[in-house]
C-alpha positions as a Markdown table, in Angstrom:
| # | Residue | x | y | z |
|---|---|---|---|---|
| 1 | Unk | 29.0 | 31.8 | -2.7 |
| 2 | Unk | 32.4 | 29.9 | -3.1 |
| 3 | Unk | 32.9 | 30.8 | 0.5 |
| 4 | Unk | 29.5 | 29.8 | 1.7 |
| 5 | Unk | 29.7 | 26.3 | 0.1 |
| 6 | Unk | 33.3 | 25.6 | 1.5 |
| 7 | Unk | 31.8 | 26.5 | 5.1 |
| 8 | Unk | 29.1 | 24.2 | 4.6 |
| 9 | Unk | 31.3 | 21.2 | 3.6 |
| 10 | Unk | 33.2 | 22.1 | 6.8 |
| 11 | Unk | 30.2 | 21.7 | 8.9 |
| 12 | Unk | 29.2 | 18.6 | 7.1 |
| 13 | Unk | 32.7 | 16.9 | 7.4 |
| 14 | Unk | 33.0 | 17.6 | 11.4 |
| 15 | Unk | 29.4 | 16.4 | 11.8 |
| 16 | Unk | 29.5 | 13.6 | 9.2 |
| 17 | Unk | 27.3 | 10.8 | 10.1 |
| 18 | Unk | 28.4 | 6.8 | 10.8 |
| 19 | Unk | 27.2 | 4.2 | 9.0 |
| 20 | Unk | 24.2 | 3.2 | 10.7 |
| 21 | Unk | 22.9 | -0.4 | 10.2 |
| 22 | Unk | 18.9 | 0.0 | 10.3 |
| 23 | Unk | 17.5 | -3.1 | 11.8 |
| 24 | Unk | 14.0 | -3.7 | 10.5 |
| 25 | Unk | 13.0 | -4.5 | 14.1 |
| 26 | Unk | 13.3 | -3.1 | 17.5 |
| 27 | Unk | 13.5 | -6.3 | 18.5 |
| 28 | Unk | 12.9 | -10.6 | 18.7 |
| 29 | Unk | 9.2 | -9.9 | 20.4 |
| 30 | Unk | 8.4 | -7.2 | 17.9 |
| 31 | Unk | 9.5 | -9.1 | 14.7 |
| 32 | Unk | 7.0 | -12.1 | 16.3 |
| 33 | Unk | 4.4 | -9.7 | 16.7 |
| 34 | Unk | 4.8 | -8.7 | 12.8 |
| 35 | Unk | 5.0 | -12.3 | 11.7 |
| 36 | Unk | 1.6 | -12.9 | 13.7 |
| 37 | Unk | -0.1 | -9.9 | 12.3 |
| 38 | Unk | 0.6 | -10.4 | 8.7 |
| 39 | Unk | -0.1 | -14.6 | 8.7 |
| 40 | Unk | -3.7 | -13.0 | 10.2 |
| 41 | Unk | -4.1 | -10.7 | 6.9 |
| 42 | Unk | -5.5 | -12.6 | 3.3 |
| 43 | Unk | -3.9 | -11.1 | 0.8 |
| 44 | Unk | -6.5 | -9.2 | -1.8 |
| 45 | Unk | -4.6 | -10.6 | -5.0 |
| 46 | Unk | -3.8 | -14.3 | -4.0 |
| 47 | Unk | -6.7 | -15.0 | -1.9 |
| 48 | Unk | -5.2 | -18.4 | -0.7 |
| 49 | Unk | -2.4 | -17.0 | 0.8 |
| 50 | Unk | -1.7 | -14.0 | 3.7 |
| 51 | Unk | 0.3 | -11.3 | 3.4 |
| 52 | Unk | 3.0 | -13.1 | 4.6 |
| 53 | Unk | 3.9 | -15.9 | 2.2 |
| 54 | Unk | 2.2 | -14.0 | -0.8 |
| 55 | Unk | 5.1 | -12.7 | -3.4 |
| 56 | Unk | 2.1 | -10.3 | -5.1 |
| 57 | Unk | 3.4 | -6.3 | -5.1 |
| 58 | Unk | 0.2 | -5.4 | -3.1 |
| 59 | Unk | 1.3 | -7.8 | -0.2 |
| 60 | Unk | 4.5 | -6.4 | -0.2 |
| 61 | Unk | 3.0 | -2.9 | 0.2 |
| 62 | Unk | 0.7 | -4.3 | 2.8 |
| 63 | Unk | 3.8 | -6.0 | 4.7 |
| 64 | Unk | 5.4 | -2.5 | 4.6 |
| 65 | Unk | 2.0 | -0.6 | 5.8 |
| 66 | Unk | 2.1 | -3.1 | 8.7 |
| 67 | Unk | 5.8 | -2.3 | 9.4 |
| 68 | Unk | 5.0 | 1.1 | 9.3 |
| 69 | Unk | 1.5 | 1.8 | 11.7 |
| 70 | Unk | 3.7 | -0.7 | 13.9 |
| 71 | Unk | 6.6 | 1.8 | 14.1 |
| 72 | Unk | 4.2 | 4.6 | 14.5 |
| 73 | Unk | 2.8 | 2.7 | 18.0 |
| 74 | Unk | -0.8 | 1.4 | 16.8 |
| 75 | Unk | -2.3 | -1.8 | 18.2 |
| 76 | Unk | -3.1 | -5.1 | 17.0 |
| 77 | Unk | -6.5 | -4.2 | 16.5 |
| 78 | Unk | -5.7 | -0.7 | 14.8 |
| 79 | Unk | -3.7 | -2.1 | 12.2 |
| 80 | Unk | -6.3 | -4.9 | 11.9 |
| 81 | Unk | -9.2 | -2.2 | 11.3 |
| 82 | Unk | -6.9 | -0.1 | 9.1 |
| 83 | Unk | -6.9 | -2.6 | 7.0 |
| 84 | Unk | -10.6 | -3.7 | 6.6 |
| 85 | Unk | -11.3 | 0.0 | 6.2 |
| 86 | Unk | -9.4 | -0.4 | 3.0 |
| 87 | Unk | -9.8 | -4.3 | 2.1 |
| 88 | Unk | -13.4 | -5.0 | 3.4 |
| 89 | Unk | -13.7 | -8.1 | 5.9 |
| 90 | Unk | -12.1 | -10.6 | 3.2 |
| 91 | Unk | -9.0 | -9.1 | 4.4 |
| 92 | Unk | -8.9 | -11.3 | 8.2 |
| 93 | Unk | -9.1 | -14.8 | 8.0 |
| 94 | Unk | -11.8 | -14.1 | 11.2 |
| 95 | Unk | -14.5 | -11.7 | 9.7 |
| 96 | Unk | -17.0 | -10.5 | 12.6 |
| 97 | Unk | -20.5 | -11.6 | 12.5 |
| 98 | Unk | -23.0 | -9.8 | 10.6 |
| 99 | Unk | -26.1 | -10.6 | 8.4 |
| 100 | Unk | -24.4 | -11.2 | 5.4 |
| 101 | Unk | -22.2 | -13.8 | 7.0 |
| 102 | Unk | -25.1 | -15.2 | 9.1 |
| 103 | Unk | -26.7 | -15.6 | 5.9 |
| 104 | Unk | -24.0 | -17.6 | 4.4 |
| 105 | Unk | -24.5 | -20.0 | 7.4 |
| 106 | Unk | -28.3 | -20.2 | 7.2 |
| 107 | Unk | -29.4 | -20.3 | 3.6 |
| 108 | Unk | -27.1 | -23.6 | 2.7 |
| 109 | Unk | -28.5 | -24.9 | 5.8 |
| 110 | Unk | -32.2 | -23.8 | 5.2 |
| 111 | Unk | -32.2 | -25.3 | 1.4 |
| 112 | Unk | -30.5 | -28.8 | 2.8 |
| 113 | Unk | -33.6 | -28.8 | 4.9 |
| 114 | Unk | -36.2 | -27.4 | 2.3 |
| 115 | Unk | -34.9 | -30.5 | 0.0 |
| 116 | Unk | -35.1 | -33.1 | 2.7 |
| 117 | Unk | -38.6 | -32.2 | 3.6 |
| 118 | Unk | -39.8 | -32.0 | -0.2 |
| 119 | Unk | -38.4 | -35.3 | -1.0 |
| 120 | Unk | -40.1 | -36.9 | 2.3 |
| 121 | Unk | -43.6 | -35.0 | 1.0 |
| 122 | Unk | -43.4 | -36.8 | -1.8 |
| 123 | Unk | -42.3 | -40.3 | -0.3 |
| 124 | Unk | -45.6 | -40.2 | 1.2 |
| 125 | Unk | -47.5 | -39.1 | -1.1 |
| 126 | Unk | -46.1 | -41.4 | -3.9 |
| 127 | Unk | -48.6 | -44.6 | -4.1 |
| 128 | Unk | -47.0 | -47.7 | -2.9 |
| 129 | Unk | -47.8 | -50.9 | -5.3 |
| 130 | Unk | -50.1 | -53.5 | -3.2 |
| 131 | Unk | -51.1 | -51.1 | -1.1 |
| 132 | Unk | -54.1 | -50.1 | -3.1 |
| 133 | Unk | -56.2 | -51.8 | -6.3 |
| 134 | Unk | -58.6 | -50.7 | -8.7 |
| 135 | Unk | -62.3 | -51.8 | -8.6 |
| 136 | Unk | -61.2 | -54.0 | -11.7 |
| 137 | Unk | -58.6 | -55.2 | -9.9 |
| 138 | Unk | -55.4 | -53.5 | -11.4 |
| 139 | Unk | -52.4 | -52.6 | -9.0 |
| 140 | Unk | -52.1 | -48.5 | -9.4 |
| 141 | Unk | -48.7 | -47.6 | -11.3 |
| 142 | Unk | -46.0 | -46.8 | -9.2 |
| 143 | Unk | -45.1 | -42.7 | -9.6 |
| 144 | Unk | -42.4 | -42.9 | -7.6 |
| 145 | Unk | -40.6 | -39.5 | -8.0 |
| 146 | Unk | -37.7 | -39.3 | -10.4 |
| 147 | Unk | -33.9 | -37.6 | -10.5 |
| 148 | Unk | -36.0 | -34.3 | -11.5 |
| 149 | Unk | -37.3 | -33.6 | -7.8 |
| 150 | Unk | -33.4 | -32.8 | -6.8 |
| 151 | Unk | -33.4 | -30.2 | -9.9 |
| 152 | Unk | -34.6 | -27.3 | -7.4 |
| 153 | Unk | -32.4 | -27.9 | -4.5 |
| 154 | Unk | -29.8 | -28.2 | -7.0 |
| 155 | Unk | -30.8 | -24.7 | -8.5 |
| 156 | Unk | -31.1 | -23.0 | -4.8 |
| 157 | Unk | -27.6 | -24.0 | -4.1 |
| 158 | Unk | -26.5 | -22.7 | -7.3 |
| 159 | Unk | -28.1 | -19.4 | -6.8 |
| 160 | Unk | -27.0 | -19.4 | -2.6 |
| 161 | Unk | -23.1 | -19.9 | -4.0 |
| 162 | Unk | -23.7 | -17.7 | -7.1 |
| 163 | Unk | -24.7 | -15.1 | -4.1 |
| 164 | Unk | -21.9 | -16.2 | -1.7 |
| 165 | Unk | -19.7 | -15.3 | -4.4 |
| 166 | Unk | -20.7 | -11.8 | -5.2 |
| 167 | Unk | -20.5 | -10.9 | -1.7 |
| 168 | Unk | -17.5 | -12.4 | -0.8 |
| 169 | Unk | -15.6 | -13.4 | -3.4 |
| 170 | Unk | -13.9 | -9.8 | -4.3 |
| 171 | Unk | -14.4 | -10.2 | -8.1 |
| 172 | Unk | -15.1 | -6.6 | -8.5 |
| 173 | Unk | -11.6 | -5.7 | -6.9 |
| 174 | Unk | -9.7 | -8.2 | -9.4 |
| 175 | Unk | -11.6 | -6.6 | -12.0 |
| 176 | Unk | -10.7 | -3.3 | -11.9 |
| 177 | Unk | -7.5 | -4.8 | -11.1 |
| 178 | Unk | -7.0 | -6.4 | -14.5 |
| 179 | Unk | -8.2 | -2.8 | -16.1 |
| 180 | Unk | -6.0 | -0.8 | -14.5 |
| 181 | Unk | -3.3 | -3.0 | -15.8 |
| 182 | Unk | -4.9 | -3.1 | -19.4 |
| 183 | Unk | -5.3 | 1.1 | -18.9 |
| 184 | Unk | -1.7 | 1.5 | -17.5 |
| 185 | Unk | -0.7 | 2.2 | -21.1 |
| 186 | Unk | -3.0 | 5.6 | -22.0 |
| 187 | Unk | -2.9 | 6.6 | -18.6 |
| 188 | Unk | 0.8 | 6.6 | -18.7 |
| 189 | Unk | 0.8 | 8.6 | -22.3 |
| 190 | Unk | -1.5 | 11.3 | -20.4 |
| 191 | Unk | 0.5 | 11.9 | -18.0 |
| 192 | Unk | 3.4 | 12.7 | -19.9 |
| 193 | Unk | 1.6 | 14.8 | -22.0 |
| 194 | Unk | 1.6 | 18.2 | -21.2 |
| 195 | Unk | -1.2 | 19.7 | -23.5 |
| 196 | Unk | -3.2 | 16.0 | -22.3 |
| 197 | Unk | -6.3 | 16.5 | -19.4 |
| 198 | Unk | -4.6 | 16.3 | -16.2 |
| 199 | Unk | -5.7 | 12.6 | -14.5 |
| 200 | Unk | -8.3 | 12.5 | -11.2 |
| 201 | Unk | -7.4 | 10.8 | -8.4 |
| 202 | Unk | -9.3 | 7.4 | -9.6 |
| 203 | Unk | -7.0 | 7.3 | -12.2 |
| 204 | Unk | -4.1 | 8.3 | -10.6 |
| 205 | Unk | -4.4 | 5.3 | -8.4 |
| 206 | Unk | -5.3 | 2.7 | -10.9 |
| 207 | Unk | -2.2 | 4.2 | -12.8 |
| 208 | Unk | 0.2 | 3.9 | -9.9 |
| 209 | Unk | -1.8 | -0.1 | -9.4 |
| 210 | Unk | -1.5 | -0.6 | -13.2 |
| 211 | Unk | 2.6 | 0.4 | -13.2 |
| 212 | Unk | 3.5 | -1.5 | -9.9 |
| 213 | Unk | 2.0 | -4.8 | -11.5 |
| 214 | Unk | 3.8 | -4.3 | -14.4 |
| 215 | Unk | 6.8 | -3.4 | -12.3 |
| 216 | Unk | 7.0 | -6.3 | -10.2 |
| 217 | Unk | 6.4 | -8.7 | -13.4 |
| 218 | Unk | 9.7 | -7.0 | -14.9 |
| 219 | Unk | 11.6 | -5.3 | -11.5 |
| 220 | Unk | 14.3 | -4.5 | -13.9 |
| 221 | Unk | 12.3 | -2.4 | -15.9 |
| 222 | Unk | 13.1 | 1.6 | -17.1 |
| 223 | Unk | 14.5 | 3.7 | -14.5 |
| 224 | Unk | 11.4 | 6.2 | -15.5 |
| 225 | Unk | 8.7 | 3.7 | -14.9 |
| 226 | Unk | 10.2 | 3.4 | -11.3 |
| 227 | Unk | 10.7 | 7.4 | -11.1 |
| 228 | Unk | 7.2 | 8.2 | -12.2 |
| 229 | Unk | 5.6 | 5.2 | -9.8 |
| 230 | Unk | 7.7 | 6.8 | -6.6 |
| 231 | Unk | 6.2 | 10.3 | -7.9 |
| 232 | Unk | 2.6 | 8.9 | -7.9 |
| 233 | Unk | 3.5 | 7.3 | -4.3 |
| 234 | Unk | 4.0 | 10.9 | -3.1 |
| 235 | Unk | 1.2 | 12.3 | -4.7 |
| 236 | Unk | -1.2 | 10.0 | -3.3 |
| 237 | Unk | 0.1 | 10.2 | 0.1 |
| 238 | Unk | 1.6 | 6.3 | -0.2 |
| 239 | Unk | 5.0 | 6.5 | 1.7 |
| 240 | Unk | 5.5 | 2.8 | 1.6 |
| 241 | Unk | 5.1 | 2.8 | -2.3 |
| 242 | Unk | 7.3 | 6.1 | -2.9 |
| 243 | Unk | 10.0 | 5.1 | -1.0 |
| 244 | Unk | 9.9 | 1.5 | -2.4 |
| 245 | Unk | 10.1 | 3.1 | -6.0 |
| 246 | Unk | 12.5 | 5.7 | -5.2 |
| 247 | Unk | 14.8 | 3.0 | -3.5 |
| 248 | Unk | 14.7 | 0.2 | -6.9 |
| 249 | Unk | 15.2 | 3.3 | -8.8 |
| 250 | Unk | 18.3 | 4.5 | -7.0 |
| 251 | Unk | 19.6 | 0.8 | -7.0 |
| 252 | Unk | 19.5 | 0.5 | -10.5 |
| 253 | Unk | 21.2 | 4.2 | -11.5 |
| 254 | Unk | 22.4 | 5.4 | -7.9 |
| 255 | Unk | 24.2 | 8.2 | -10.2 |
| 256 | Unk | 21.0 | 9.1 | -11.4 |
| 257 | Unk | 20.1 | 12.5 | -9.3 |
| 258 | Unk | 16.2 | 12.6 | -9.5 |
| 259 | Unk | 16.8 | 8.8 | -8.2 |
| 260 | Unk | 19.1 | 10.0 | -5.7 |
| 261 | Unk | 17.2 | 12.9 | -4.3 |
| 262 | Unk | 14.0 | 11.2 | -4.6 |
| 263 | Unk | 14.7 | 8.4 | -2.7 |
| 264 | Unk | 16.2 | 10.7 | 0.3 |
| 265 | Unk | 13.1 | 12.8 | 0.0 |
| 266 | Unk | 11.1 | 9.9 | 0.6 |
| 267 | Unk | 13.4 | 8.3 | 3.4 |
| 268 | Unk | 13.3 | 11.9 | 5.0 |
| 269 | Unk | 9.5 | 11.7 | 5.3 |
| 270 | Unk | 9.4 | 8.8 | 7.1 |
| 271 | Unk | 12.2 | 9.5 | 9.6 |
| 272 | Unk | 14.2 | 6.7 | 8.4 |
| 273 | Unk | 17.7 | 7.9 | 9.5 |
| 274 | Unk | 18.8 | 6.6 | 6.2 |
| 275 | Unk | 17.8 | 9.9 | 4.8 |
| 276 | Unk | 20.1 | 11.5 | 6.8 |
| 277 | Unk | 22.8 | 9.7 | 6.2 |
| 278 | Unk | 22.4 | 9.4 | 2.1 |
| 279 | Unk | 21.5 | 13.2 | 2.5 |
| 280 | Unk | 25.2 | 13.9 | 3.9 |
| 281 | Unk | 26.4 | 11.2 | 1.1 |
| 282 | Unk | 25.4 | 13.4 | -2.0 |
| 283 | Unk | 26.6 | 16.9 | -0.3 |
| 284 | Unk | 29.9 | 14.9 | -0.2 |
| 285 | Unk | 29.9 | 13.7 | -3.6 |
| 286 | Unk | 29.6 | 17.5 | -4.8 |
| 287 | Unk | 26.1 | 16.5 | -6.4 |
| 288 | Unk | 24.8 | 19.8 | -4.9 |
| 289 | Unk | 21.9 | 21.7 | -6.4 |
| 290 | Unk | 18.6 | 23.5 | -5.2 |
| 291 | Unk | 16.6 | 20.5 | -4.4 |
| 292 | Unk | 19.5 | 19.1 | -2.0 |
| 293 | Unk | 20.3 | 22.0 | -0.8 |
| 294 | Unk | 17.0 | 22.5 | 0.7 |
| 295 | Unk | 16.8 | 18.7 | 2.0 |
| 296 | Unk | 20.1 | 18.9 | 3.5 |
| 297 | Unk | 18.8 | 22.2 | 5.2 |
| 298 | Unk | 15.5 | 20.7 | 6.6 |
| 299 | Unk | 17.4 | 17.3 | 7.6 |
| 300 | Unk | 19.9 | 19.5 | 9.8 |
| 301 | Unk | 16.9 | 21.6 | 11.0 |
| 302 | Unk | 15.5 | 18.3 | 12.1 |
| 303 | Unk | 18.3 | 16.9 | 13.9 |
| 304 | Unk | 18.4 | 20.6 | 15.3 |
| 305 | Unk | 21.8 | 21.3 | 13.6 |
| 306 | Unk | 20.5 | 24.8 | 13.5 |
| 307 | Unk | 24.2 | 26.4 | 12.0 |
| 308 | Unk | 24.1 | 23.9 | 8.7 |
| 309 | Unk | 20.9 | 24.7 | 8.3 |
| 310 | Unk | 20.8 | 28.4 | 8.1 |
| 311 | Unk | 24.1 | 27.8 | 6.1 |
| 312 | Unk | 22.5 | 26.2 | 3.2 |
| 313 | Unk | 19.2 | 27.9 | 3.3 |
| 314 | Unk | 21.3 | 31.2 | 3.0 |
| 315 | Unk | 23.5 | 29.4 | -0.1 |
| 316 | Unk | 20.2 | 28.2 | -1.4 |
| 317 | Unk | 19.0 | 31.7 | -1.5 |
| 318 | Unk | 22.0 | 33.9 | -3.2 |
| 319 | Unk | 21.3 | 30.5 | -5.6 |
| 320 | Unk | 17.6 | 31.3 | -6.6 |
| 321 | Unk | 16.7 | 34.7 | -9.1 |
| 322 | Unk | 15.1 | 37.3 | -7.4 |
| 323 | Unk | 11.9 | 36.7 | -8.9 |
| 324 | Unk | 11.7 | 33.0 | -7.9 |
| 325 | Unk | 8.8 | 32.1 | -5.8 |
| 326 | Unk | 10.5 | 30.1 | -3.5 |
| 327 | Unk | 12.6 | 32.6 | -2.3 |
| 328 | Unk | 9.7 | 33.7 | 0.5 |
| 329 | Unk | 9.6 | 30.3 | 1.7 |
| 330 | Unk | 13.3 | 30.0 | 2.2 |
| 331 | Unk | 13.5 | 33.7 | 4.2 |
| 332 | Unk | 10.7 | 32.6 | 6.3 |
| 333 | Unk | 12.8 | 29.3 | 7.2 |
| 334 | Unk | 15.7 | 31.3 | 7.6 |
| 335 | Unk | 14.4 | 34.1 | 10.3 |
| 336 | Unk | 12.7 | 30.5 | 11.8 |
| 337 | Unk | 16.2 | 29.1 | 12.0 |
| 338 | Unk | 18.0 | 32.9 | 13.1 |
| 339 | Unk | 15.4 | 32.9 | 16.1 |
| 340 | Unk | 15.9 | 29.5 | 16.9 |
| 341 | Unk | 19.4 | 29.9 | 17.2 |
| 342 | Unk | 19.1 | 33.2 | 19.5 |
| 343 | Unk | 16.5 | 31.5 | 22.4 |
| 344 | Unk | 17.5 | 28.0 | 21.7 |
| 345 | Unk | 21.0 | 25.7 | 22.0 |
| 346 | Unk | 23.4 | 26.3 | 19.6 |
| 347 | Unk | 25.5 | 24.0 | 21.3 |
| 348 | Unk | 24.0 | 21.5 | 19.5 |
| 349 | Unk | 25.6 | 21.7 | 16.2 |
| 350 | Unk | 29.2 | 21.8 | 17.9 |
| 351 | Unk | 28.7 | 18.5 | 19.1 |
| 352 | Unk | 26.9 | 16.9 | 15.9 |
């Protein structure tokens, strides 16, 4: 095993990495085409601000989603509709034109001209003094209308805003929002406990909206807040939030190993050659066990560094007990890796 492990440092030393600077942008046009599309995006929490200039956790995720569907080649339009898919229309500051929003336009419109007409109904109707007298010669009494005739218009544009509201105005979202924050605290307990009922998916995600609130009030909070958010990120198939957890929680232990490996797990499944690199950082630093073993394995599979892989998946194996589960998984990537080797380039590795 001793001799296995020294070969494999070997191979990483004459293929170690550089330091590569990652740019957030390709370049100057696509940075202006991010700026553009998140100034177009409201943001859900603080509805007077877009994405861009809102500090809130959920813009910051949304910033990052919009970084991310831009690496992955979508459109304008496609990242536009990803989002209302999610956000409803209150997301664009341009919502498309349907009967609700037709009906915003109308109704205020309809009741301004509903009150006009009453009030000239009434005008005419009202009896003018001088104009008519009694047979005993009396002037009539002036009923002119009072303040009480604007009382129903008054009420209809209560009740059309009261609507407007509802439909538009997203209070459901902040309320759930507020109770997964107030719910953060039992849903947190159940998931660390092991004999407690295993949480749904609803709850999951108004545990991982719950913890990130109460992680960006207090970003220096416990490592294992940030652990277990980047966990729930993975779970729920968020790379944005995983990697965004894994990375404060590796900032504020980097010595931690779950941190460590976490956060190159999540940079790995995003292709973020930082993955690679911090990957190749940790083998260095002797922090080797399974779980790096097998990343370093499928991020030199990847890079089609076909001879460190099948090194380390071989280590990994004399590593595991013979009745270990994984142990099928790993022999299946390592005749994968022996047969790409025999029809493939082996060259590859030589070179790095």
């Amino acid at each position: 095993m001793r001799l296995l492990l020294s070969a494999l440092m070997l191979l990483l030393c004459a293929n170690a990495l550089a330091a590569i600077d990652v740019m957030p942008f390709k370049d100057e046009e696509q940075e202006q085409r991010f700026r553009l599309l998140t100034e177009q995006l409201r943001c859900p929490k603080c509805q007077n601000n877009s994405i861009a200039d809102s500090s809130s956790a959920i813009a910051a995720d949304l910033r990052q989603k919009v970084f991310t569907l831009m690496q992955e080649g979508k459109s304008d339009s496609d990242i536009v509709d990803y989002m209302v898919a999610r956000y409803g229309n209150f997301v664009t500051y341009d919502p498309p034109l349907t009967p609700l929003t037709m009906l915003l336009w109308v109704v205020p419109a309809a009741a301004i001209a509903m009150g006009g007409w009453a009030i000239v109904a009434r005008s005419r109707r009202r009896v003018r003094p001088g104009q008519e007298t009694f047979s005993d010669g009396r002037a009539p009494e002036d009923k002119s209308a009072g303040p009480w005739i604007f009382i129903p218009g008054a009420a209809l544009a209560l009740a059309v805003g009261a609507v407007s509201y509802s439909q538009t105005g997203h209070y459901q979202q902040v309320q759930r929002w507020q109770q997964a924050v107030a719910q953060t605290p039992a849903l947190l307990a159940r998931v660390q406990d092991p004999k407690a009922q295993p949480l749904d998916e609803d709850e999951l995600r108004r545990l991982a909206l719950g913890l990130r609130t109460t992680l960006w009030q207090n970003p220096d909070a416990s490592i294992e807040d940030w652990l277990m958010l980047g966990r729930l990120g993975r779970v729920l198939d968020n790379a944005a939030m995983a990697t965004q957890a894994y990375a404060r929680a590796y900032a504020l232990a980097p010595e931690n190993d779950r941190a460590a490996f976490g956060y190159a797990e999540a940079l790995l499944r995003v292709s973020d050659p930082r993955g690679d690199a911090l990957v190749r950082q940790l083998m260095e630093s002797q922090r080797v066990n399974d779980r790096l073993l097998n990343l370093y394995a499928l991020s030199a599979s990847e890079q089609a560094h076909f001879s460190e892989a099948l090194t380390a998946w071989r280590l990994l194996l004399k590593r595991l007990p013979p009745d270990d589960t994984r142990r099928a998984v790993i022999e299946h990537h390592i005749n994968q890796t022996e047969q790409r080797l025999t029809h493939g380039h082996p060259a590859v590795d030589a070179q790095g």
